[in-house]
N, CA and C atoms as a LAMMPS dump frame, in Angstrom:
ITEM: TIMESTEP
0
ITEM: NUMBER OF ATOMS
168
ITEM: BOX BOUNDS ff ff ff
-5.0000000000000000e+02 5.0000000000000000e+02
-5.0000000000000000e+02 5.0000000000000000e+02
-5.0000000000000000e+02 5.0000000000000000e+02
ITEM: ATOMS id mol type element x y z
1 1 1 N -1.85 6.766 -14.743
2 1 2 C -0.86 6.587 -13.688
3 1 3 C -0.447 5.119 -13.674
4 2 1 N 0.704 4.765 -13.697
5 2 2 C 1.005 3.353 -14.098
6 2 3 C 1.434 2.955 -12.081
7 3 1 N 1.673 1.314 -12.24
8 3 2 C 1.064 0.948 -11.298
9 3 3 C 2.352 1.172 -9.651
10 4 1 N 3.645 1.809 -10.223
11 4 2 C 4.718 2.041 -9.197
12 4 3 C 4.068 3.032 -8.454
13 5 1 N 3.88 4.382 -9.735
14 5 2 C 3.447 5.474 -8.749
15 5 3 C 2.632 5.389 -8.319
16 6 1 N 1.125 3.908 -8.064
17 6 2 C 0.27 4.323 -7.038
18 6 3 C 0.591 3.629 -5.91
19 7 1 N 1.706 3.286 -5.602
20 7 2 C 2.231 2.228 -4.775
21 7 3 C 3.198 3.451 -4.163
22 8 1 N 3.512 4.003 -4.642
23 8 2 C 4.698 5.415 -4.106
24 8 3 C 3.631 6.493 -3.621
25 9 1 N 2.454 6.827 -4.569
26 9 2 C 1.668 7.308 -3.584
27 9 3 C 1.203 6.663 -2.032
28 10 1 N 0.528 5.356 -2.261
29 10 2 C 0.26 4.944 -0.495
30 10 3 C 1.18 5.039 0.216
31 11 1 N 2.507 4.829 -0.913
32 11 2 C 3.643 4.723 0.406
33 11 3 C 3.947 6.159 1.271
34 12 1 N 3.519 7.289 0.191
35 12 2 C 3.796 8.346 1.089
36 12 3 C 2.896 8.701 1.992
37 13 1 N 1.018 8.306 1.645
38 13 2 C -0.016 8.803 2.349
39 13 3 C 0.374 8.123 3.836
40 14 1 N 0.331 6.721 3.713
41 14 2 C 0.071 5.82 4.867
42 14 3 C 1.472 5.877 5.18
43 15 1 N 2.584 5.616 4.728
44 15 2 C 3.857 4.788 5.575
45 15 3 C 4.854 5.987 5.58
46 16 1 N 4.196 7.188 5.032
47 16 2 C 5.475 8.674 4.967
48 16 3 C 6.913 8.232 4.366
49 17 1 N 6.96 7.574 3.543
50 17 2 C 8.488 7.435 2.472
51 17 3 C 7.838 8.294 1.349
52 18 1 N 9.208 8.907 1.044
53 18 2 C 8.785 10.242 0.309
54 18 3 C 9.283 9.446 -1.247
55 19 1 N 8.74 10.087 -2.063
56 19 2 C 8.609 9.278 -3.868
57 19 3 C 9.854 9.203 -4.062
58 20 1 N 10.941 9.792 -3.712
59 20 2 C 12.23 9.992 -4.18
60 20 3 C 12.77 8.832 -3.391
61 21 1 N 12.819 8.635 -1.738
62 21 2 C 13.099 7.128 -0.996
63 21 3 C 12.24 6.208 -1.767
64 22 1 N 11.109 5.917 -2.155
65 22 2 C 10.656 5.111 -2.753
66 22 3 C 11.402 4.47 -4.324
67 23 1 N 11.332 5.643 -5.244
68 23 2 C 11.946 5.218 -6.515
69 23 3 C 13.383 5.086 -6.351
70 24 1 N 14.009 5.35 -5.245
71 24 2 C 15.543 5.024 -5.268
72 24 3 C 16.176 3.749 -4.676
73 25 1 N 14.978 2.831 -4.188
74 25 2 C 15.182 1.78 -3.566
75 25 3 C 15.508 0.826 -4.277
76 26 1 N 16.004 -0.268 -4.185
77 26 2 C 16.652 -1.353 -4.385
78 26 3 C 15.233 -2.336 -5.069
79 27 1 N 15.65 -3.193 -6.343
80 27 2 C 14.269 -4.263 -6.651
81 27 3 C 13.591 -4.556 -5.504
82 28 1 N 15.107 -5.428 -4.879
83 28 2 C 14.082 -6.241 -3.885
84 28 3 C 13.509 -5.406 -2.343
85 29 1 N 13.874 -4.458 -2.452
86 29 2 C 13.262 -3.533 -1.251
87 29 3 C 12.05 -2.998 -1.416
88 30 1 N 12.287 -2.462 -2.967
89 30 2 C 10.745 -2.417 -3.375
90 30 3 C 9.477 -3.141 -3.289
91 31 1 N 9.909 -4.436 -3.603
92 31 2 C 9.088 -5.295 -4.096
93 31 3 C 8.712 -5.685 -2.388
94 32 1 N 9.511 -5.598 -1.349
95 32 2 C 8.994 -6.043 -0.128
96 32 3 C 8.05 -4.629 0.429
97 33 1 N 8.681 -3.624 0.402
98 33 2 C 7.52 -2.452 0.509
99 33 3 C 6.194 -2.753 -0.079
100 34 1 N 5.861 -2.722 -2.047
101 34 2 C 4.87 -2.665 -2.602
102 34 3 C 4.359 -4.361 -1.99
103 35 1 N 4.709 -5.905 -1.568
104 35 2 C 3.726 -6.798 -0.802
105 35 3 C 3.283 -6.363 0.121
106 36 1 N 3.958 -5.876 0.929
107 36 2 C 2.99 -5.065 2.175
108 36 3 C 2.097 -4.616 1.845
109 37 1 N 2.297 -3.778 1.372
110 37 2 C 0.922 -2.594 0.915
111 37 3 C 0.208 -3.283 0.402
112 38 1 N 0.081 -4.346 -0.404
113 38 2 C -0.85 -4.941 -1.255
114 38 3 C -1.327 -5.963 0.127
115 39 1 N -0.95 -6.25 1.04
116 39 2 C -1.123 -7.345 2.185
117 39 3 C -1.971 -6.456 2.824
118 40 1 N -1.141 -5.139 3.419
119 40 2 C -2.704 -4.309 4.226
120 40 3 C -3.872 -3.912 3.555
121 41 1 N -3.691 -3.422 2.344
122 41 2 C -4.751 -3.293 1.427
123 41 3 C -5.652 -4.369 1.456
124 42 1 N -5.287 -5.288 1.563
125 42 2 C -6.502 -6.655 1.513
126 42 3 C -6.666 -6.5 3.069
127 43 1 N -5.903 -6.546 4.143
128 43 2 C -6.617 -6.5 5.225
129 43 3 C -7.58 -5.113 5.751
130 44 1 N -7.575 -3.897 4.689
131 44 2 C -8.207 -3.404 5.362
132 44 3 C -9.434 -2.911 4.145
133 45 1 N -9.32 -3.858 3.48
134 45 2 C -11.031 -4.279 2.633
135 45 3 C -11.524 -5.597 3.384
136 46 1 N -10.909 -6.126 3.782
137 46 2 C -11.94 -7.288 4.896
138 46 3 C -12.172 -6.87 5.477
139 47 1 N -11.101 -5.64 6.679
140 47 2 C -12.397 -5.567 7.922
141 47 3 C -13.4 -4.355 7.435
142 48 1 N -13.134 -3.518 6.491
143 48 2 C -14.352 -2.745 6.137
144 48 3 C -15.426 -3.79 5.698
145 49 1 N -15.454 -4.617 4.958
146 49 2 C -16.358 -5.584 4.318
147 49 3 C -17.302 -6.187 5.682
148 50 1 N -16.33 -6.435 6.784
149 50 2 C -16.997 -6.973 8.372
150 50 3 C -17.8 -5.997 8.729
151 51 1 N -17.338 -4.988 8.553
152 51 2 C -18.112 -4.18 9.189
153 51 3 C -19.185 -3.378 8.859
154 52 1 N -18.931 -3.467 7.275
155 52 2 C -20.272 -3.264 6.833
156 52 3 C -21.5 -4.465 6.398
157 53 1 N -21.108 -5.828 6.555
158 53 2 C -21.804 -6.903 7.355
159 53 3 C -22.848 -6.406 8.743
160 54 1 N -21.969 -6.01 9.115
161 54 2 C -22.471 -5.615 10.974
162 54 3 C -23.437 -5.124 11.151
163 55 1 N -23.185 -3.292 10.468
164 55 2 C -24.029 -2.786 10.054
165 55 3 C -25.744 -2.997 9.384
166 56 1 N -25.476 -4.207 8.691
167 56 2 C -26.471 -4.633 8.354
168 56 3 C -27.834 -5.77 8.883
């Protein structure tokens, strides 16, 4: 799976844009969709990482 469609997948799990709104978007619309995702993705491996700190 190369690296758009796993970015079109989160986009549909988490943000509901369907693969077809996704691949029909514009470079730069894309590219501001797929930073996000790569921005929450890191925020939500830190707070799992906190919290499995906590846990411990």
């Amino acid at each position: 799976m190369d690296a758009e469609a796993v970015f079109a997948h989160f986009a549909l799990q988490r943000l509901r844009i369907r693969p077809r709104e996704f691949f029909e978007m514009d470079r730069k619309e894309k590219a501001f969709v797929i930073a996000s995702i790569q921005i929450r993705t890191e925020e939500e491996k830190k707070e799992a990482s906190s919290i499995n700190r906590k846990k411990k």
